[in-house]
C-alpha positions, -999 to +999 in steps of 0.1 A: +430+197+769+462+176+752+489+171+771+514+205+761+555+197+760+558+235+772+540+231+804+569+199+811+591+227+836+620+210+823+612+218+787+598+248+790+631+266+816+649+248+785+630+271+757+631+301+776+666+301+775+667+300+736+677+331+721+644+340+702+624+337+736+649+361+752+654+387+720+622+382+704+613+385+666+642+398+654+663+364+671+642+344+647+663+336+615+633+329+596+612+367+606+621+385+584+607+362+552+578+359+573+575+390+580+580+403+542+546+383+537+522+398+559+494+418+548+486+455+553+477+452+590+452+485+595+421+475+607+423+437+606+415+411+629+438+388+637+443+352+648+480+338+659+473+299+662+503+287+687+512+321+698+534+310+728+550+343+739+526+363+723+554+379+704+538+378+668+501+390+686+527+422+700+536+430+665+505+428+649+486+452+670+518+475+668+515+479+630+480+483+632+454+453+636+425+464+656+422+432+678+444+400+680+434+366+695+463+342+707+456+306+707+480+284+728+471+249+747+503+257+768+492+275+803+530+279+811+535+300+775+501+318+783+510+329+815+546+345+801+521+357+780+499+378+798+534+392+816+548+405+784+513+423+773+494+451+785+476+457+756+436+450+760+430+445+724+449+416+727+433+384+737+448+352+751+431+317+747+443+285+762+433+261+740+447+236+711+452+249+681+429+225+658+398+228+681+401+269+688+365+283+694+359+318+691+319+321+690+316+323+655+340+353+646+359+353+617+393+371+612+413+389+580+445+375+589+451+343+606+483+332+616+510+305+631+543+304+633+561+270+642+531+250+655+512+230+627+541+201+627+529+195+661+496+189+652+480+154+643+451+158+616+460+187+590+434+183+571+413+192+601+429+223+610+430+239+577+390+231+572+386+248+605+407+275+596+388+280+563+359+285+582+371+312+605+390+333+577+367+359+560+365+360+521+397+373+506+414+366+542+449+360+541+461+320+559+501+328+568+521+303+584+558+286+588+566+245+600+598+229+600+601+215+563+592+184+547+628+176+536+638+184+579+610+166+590+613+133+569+638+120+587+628+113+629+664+122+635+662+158+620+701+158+619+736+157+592+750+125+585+782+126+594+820+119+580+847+119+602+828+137+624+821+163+595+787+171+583+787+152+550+754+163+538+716+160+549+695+127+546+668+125+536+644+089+538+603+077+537+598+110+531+564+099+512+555+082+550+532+109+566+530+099+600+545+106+639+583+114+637+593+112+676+622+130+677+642+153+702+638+190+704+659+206+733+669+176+750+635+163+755+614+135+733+590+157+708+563+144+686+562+160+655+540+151+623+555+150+589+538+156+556+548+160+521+550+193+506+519+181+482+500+178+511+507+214+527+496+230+493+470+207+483+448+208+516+447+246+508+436+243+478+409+216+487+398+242+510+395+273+486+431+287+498+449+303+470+485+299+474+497+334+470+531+330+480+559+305+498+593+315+508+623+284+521+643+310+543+679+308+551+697+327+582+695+365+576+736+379+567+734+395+601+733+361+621+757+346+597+783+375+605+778+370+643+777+328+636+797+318+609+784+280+615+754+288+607+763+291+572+755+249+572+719+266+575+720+274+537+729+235+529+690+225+532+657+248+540+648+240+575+615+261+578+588+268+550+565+298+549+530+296+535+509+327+520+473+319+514+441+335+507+404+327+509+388+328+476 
């Protein structure tokens, strides 16, 4: 098993104290578009690739899926996990997101949320993925965008101290971007936006729909600084289907 960030104690006391650990889905500004994208859930089998909390697994099975299967390679986010959920159609999996094995079954609805910029070899994931999605299954998932990502800083440039505006540079350079994320070094992986769509494609995924989301109003009314958010897309959501 990889080495996982979250299982650092440090890192990991550090993310629980974020607000969208402690409120849940709601405390996540980009939800709601990701939300807005799921499928009919009544009946479906699900897969949540990165599912950390288990909050997204939660949902589904609350709005109808008939099973869900959380993959996370963090034992620390596992075990918070299994504390949050009582549910026995809900299944937890500790194990990396690119190598998942699930003796053969195949699911309606796979998701991730936040995860696939941490992972090395795309291209691998998504043919793996294609594999485990039945026909006319529906691929959903959000990373940090291409235009935050390009950059290893993933911060403003600065005037005065001011934000002046968002940099962006070798953003056609898809490699490692070491960065920090809560105080702590993080390895992310950046790729171009022709590279998200065009592995789908490769792999029989029909785009369906992509959304850039922004800070819902209600965050923005309770943090007006926030409204920086709306300068440049920080996230981008991906709805695909097996054809």
């Amino acid at each position: 098993m990889k080495e996982n960030m979250y299982d650092n104690q440090a890192f990991f006391s550090a993310y629980a104290k974020m607000n969208r650990s402690i409120e849940g889905l709601e405390a996540a500004g980009e939800w709601h578009d990701f939300q807005a994208l799921l499928p009919e859930l009544d009946g479906l089998n699900a897969l949540d690739l990165g599912c950390g909390y288990g909050w997204h697994c939660r949902y589904l099975r609350q709005n109808g899926a008939k099973h869900v299967v959380g993959v996370d390679s963090s034992q620390k986010m596992l075990q918070k996990a299994q504390q949050m959920t009582s549910d026995t159609q809900i299944t937890y999996l500790n194990q990396t997101n690119e190598d998942f094995k699930v003796n053969g079954e195949t699911f309606d609805l796979i998701i991730s949320s936040l995860a696939i910029h941490y992972i090395k070899d795309y291209r691998k994931l998504i043919k793996h993925i294609a594999v485990h999605l039945k026909d006319r299954g529906v691929l959903l998932f959000s990373v940090e965008h291409p235009i935050f990502t390009a950059k290893a800083e993933q911060d403003w440039y600065y005037v005065d101290g001011d934000i002046d505006h968002w940099p962006i540079d070798h953003y056609q350079d898809e490699s490692q971007r070491l960065t920090s994320f809560l105080g702590h070094p993080t390895k992310k992986y950046h790729r171009t936006l022709a590279t998200y769509i065009n592995t789908l494609i490769e792999n029989n995924l029909m785009i369906e729909a992509m959304s850039e989301p922004k800070p819902p109003q209600s965050m923005l009314d309770k943090n007006p600084s926030l409204s920086d958010e709306l300068r440049r897309p920080m996230m981008l959501i991906i709805k695909a289907r097996k054809i």
